[in-house]
N, C-alpha and C positions, 0 to 999 in steps of 0.2 A: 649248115648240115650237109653230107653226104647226099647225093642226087642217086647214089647207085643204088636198086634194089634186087636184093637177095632172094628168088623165089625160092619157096620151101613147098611139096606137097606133101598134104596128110596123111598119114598111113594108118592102116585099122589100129596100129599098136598103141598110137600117139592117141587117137579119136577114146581108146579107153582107155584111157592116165588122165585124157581129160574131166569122161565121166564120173573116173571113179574120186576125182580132183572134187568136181561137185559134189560126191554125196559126201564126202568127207571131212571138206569145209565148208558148207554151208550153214547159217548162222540164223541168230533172230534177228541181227542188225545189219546195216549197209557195210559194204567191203570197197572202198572208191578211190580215186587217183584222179587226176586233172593232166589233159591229154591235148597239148599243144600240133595242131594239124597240120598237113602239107599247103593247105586254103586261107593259113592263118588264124583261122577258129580257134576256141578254147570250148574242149568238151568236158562233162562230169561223166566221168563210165564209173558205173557199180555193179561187182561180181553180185549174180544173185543164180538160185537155183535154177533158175530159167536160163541161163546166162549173160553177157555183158548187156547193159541198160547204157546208153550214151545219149546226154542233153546237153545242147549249147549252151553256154553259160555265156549270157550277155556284156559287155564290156568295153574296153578301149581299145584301139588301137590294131596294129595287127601282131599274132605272139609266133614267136621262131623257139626260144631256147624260154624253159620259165621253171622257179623253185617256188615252193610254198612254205612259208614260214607263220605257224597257226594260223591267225585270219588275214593273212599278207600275203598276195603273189608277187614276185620280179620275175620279169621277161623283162625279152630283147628284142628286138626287130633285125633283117637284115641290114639295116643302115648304120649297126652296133650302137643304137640310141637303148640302155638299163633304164626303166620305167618301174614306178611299184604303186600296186592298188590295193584296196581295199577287198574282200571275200566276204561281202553281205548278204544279210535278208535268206529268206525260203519261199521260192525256189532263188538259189544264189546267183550273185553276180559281180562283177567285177566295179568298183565305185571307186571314187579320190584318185583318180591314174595322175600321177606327178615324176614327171622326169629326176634320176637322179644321177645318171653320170652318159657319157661319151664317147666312141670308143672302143666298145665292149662289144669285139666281134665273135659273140661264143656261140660253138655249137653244142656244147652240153655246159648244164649247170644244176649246181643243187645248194644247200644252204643250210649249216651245223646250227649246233642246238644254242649257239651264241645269236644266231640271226644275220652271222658271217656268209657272205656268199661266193662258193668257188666254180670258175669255170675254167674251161679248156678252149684252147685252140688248136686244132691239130696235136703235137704232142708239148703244146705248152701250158702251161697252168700258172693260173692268175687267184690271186683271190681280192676282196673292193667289201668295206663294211657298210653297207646303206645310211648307218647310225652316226656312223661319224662327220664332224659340220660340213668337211667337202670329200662327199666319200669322191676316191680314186684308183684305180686297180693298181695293185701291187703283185710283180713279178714273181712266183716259189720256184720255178726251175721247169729244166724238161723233161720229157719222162723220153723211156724207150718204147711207147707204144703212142696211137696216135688215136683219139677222141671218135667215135661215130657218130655220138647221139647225145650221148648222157653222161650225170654222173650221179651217186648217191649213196649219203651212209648208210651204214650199215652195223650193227654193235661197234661204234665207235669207229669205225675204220672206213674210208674213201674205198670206193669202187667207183670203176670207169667201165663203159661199154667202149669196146673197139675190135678192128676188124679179125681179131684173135681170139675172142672171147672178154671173161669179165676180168678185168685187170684190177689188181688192191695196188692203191698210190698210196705212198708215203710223202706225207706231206712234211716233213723235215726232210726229208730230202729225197726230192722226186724222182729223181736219176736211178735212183733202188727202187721203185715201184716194180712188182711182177706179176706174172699171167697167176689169177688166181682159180678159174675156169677156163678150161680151153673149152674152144666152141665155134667149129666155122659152119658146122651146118646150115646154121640160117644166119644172115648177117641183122646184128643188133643197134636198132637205132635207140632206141631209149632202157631206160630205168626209173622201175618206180618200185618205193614202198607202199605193202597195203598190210592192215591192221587186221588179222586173223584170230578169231577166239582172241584175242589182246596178246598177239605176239605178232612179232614185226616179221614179214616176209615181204622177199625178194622178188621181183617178176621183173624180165625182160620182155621187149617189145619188137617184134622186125617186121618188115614190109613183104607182103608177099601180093604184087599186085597193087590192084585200087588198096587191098585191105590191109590190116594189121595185126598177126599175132600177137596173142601174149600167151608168156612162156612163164612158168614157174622155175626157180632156183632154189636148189638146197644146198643154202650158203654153208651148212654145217658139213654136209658130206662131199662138195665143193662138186657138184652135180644139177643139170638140166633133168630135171623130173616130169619136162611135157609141157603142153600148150595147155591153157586153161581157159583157150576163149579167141576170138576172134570182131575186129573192128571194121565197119565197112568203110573206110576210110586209113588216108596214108600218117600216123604218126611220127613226127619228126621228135617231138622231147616231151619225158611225162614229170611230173612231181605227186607228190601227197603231205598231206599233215607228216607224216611220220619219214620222211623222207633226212629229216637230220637224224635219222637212227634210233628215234625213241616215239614208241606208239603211245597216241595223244592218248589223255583219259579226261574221263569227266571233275572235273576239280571244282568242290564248290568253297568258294570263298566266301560267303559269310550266309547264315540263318536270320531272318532279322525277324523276331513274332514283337508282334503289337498286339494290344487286347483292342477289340471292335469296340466304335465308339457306340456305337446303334443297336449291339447285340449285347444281351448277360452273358459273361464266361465263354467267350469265345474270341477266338485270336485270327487274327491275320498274319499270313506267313509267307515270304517270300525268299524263296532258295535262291541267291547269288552265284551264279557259276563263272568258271574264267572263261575271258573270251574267246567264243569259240567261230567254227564256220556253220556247223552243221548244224542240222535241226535237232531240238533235245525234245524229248516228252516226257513231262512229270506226271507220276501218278502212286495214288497214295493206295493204301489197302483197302481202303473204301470203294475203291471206284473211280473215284474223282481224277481225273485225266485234263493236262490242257499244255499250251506248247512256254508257257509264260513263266511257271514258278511260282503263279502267286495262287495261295489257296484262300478264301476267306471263312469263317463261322467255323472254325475248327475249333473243338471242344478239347478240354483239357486230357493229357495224357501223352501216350508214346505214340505217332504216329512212322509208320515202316512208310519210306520212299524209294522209287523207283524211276533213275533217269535212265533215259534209252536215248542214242543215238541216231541218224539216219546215215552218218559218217562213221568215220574210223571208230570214234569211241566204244571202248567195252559198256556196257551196263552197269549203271553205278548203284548198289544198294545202300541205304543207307535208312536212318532215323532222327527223328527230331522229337524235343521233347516238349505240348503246350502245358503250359503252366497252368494251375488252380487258384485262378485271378480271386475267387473269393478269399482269400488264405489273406489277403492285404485289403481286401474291404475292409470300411470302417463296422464295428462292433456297432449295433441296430439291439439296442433297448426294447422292445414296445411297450406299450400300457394299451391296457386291452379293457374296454368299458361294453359287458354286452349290453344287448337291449332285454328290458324288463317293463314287463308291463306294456303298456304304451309310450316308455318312457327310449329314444332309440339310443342307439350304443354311439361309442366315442372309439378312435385308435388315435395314441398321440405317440411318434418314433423319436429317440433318443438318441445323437449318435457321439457323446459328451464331450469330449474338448474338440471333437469334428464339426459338429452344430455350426459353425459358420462356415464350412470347408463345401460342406456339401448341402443339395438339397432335394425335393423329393418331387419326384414328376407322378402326378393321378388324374388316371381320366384324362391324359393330356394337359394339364394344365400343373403351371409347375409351382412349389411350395418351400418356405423356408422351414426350417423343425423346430422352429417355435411355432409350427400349427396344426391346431386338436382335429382333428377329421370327427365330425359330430353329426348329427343324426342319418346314425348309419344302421339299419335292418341289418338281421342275422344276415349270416352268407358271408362267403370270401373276398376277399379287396384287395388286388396288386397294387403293391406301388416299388416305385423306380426309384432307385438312387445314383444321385448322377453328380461329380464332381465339376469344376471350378468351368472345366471345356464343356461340362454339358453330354460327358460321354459317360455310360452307361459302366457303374461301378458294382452295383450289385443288385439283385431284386427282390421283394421278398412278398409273400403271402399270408395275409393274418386272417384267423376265420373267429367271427363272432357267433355265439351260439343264443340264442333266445332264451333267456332265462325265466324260470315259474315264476308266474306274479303270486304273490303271498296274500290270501284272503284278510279282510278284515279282523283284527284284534283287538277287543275293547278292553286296557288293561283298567281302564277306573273312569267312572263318575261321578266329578267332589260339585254338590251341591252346598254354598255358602252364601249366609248373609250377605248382602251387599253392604259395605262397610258406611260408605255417604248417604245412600237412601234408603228409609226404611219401607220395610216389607216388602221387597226387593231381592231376587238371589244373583247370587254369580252361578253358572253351571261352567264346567270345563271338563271335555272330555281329551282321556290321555288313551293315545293310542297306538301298539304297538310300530316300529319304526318300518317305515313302508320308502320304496322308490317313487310309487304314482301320486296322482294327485286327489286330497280326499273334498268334499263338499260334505258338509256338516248342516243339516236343517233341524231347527227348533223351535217351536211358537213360531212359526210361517216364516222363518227368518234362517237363510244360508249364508255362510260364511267359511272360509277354507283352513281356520284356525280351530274352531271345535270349541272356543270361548264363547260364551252367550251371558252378556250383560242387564241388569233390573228386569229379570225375567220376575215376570208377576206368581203369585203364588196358582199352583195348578197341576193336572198329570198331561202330560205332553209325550207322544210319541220323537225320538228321538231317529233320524234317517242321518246313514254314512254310506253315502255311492262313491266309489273310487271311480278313478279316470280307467282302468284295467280291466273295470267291468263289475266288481263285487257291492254285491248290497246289503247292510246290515238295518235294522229296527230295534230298537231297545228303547224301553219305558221312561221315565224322568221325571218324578214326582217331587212340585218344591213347596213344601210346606207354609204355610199360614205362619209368618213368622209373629204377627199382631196378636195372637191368641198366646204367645208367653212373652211376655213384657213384666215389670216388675210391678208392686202395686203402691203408688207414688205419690200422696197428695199434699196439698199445697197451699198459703196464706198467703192473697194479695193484700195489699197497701194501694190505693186506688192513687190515682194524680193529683194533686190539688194545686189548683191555681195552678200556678207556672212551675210547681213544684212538678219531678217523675215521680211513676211509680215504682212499688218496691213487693218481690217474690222471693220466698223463702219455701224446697221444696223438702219434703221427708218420705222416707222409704219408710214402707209398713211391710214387715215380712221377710222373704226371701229379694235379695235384691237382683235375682235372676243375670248376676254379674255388672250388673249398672257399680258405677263406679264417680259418675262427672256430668254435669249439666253442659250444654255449650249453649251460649247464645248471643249470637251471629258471631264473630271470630274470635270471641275469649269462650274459656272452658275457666268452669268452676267446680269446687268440689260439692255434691249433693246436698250438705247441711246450709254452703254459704248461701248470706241473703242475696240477691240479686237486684242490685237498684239501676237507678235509672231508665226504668221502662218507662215508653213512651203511653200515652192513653192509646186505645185500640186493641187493633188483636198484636200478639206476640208468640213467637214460637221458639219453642226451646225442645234439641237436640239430647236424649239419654245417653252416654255414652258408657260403652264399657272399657275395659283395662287399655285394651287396643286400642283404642280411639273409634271403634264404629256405633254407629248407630243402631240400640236396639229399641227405641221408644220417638214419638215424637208426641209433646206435648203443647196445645196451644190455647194463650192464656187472654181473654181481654181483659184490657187496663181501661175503668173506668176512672171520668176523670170529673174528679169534685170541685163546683165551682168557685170562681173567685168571689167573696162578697164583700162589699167596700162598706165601711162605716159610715154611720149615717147619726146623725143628733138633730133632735127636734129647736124648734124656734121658740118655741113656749109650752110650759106648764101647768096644771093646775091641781097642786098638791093640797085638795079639801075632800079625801077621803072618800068618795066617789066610785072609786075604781078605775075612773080611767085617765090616763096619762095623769095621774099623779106621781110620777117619779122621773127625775131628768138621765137618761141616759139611752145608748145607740140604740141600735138594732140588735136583736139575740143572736141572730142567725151568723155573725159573722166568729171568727176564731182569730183573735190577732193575738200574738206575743209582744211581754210587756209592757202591757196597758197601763195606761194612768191617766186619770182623770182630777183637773186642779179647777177649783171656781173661788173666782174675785168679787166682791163687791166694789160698788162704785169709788171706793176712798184706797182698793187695791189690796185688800186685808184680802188671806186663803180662809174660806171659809167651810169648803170641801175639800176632801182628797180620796181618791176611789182608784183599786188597781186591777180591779176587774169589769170586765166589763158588763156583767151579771150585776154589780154593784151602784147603783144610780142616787142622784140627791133627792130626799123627799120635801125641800125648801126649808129647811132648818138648820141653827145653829148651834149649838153648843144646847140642843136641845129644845129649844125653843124656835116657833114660827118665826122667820123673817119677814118682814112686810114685805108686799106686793112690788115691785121694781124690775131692773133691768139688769143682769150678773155676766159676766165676762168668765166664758170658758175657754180652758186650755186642755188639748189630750192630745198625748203620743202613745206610739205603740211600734210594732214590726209586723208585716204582713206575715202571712206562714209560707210566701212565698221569698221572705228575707229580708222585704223593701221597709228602709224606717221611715214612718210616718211622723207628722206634727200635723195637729189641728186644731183650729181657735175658732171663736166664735161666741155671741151675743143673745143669750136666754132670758125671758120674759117670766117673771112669774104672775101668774094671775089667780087672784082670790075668788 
């Protein structure tokens, strides 16, 4: 850079171009340029109403000649070592310094919108791409005017500071380059773009002193329109964002909404912007302000945004749109069971070929949808549905209402014979269909069915307390079923010997539906005889058509003894009256008696087939004499057993 400084003093006339410079363009954002010192500092100055702000910007190395290309500086030192860093963080600064070429003895430089960067030396002009594998300066030619400070585009077109004013280079052939402002009033060390309402202006920079002008340019009307400010330090070279000729803007490359895992229907959104140097501030119509981009628990809809600057950037308005994440929840069935009575409610959710996709978090505790939520009180019950991550898909509210418990209703009470036992009823009460739970008491006896078995005959108060609270009383009269039976008598046949007995029964009258005798597990019909009773008692079941029992009758079988035949040893048939006749005992009952008597030479000389029937010691009419006869008699017990019996009879005269 040039060592000579140009003093300039301010005139009242300059002093109000500059004020009226500020109320003119003053802005709601930063107006700034990066302003390489005589000290070798790198400052940030920002035009503001109050006028120029200038902060060190921390960094590498020491800077002489520097171009800014979006978040990239290159500078040079005086030793012509080209270096390029990084332009980070808020408050910014310079990071990553990495040498890239050698050589590079410029006193003004600036850098097109390719990221090409052109300098001067005196009136020679070099241009060197950073990007390419071994960037190296390459020669464009000379001009007729020699470098002061700076250089910068401007709508497309090169401009150079030198000691003549602002000179436009043509960079196809620099040899044509001409005075595009003249201007020696103050001598111009640098050039910088700054981003005005979002239009590119020009400002030159000259020494006057420790300090430094800055001068406003109206490139359009090819005129110095005034100072706009003053630096208390010496500027050797400035650059800005906008310094390849095009005023940066806010450019957002991508929207990215996610729905919250942790939150119903709300999204998290993160605005992408290019990269930039400056500080941006997001803020939405709500309120919600922060320097990051990322919003979270934003609710579905159109949300208006608003990035601002603290740099060159105009204010970018724009909109996003969050979705209505419900619209792709799964479809949620419920079955809704209120409570009744004392009986509590049930919700069981449904969400049908989703059911294994998803599941349902209550109460904190999490659930698959095959499960009934049960004894649930009236009142409302959130629950959570949450997909496969466990992140929150949709939520829903189901409210149970306490339903009227329905009073007791006695639709019937069927009093019935008991079918197996006589004089006996069945009671069953029928009652209308209820949710709670009923207790039924009858003859001292509760039970939750309302069936009451071999109730005895009697009036009985009838109780039904429900679990809900209701209490019913109703009468239950069961008739004396013994007092109609039919009228039914009967001829025993007693037991004899080893023989059973035998009963034969007859209906006299109305047979009050009897129909069958039963006894013990064969049933017979009323007329048949019934054998084989044992001696003792016996009891026999009436039955009617149905098979139940309207009688019981009970019979004893007596049992008539066995008597064994008996024949005396001797006789005395002489008309006496006593034991003049040969034969048993009367008392006994055999079938098929016969009685045969031999005399001593073997001749039959009796034959008797009863046993009522005896010998009076005669033959063929006439007395036998007194001797000793040989008897023979069979017969069959009346218990079936055949008998034979012999034996040796005496008669005596």
């Amino acid at each position: 850079m040039f060592t000579q400084i140009f003093k300039h003093s301010k005139s009242g006339g300059k002093l109000l171009l500059f004020i009226l410079f500020l109320f003119l363009h003053t802005k709601t954002y930063s107006q700034q340029f990066y302003a390489a010192t005589s000290s070798g500092q790198l400052q940030l100055v920002t035009l503001t109403a109050n006028g120029l702000v200038s902060v060190t910007v921390p960094g590498c190395y020491s800077y002489f000649s520097i171009a800014i290309f979006t978040n990239k500086i290159y500078f040079s030192d005086a030793n012509g070592n080209l270096f390029s860093g990084n332009l980070t963080g808020s408050p910014v600064s310079v990071t990553n310094c990495q040498l890239i070429s050698t050589g590079v003895y410029a006193n003004s430089m600036t850098v097109d919108k390719q990221g090409v960067i052109y300098y001067a030396i005196y009136n020679q002009l070099y241009m060197i791409d950073p990007n390419s594998p071994s960037p190296a300066p390459v020669f464009l030619g000379s001009m007729s005017y020699s470098a002061t400070g700076d250089l910068a585009f401007f709508q497309n077109e090169l401009y150079m500071a030198s000691d003549r004013g602002i000179v436009q280079v043509k960079l196809k052939d620099p040899s044509k380059s001409t005075l595009y402002i003249p201007y020696t009033a103050q001598y111009i060390y640098g050039l910088t773009n700054v981003a005005v309402n979002g239009n590119d202006v020009l400002f030159a920079l000259s020494l006057s002193g420790n300090s430094t002008n800055l001068i406003e340019l109206d490139m359009q009307n090819k005129i110095v329109k005034g100072n706009a400010g003053s630096l208390p330090y010496n500027v050797y070279d400035a650059g800005s964002v906008t310094e390849a000729g095009e005023v940066p803007s806010i450019e957002i490359t991508d929207t990215r909404i996610t729905q919250e895992c942790d939150v119903f229907n709300k999204a998290r959104v993160e605005i992408i912007t290019k990269q930039h140097t400056s500080k941006y501030t997001f803020t939405l119509d709500n309120g919600q302000t922060n320097l990051t981009g990322i919003f979270d628990n934003l609710a579905p809809g159109v949300h208006p945004l608003t990035i601002t600057s603290d740099g060159e950037e105009f204010p970018k308005h724009t909109s996003f749109t969050v979705p209505d994440f419900t619209l792709t929840a799964p479809l949620i069935t419920p079955s809704l069971k209120n409570p009744i009575c004392d009986i509590l409610g049930e919700i069981k959710l449904d969400a049908g070929v989703n059911n294994s996709t998803y599941t349902i978090k209550y109460n904190g505790n999490s659930f698959s949808f095959d499960h009934a939520f049960s004894g649930l009180a009236a009142g409302t019950y959130h629950f959570i549905i949450l997909n496969a991550q466990d992140c929150i898909v949709n939520e829903k509210d189901y409210a149970l209402q306490q339903d009227i418990c329905p009073p007791i209703t006695v639709n019937d009470v069927q009093v019935a014979r008991e079918c197996d036992v006589f004089g006996k009823a069945k009671v069953t009460i029928t009652t209308q269909a209820h949710p709670d739970n009923y207790i039924y008491t009858l003859n001292n006896t509760s039970n939750a069915t309302g069936i009451f078995d071999l109730v005895p005959p009697g009036a009985y108060n009838l109780v039904i307390i429900s679990s809900g609270g209701d209490r019913v009383v109703r009468p239950v009269t069961v008739p004396d079923y013994t007092l109609d039976i039919p009228n039914i008598t009967y001829a025993v046949k007693n037991a004899d010997c080893t023989l059973f007995g035998e009963i034969k029964f007859k209906i006299n009258g109305d047979t009050k539906g009897a129909t069958s005798i039963r006894y013990g597990s064969q049933v017979y019909p009323i007329d048949q005889a019934i054998k084989t009773l044992p001696p003792g008692a016996n009891s026999f079941s009436v039955l009617n058509q149905q098979g139940c029992v309207i009688d019981i009758i009970n019979v004893d079988v007596a049992l008539d003894p066995c008597k064994p035949i008996v024949f005396p040893n001797a006789f005395t048939p002489n008309g006496d009256g006593v034991n003049d006749i040969f034969r048993s005992n009367q008392d006994a009952d055999p079938l098929k008696f016969q009685l045969l008597i031999y005399n001593r030479w073997g001749a039959l000389i009796f034959k008797s087939q009863s046993i009522f029937n005896g010998w009076d010691g005669t033959f063929n009419g006439k007395p036998v004499p007194f001797g000793v006869f040989y008897w023979v008699a069979s017969y069959i017990t009346i218990d079936g057993k055949d008998v034979a019996q012999s034996g040796y009879v005496t008669l005596i005269k």
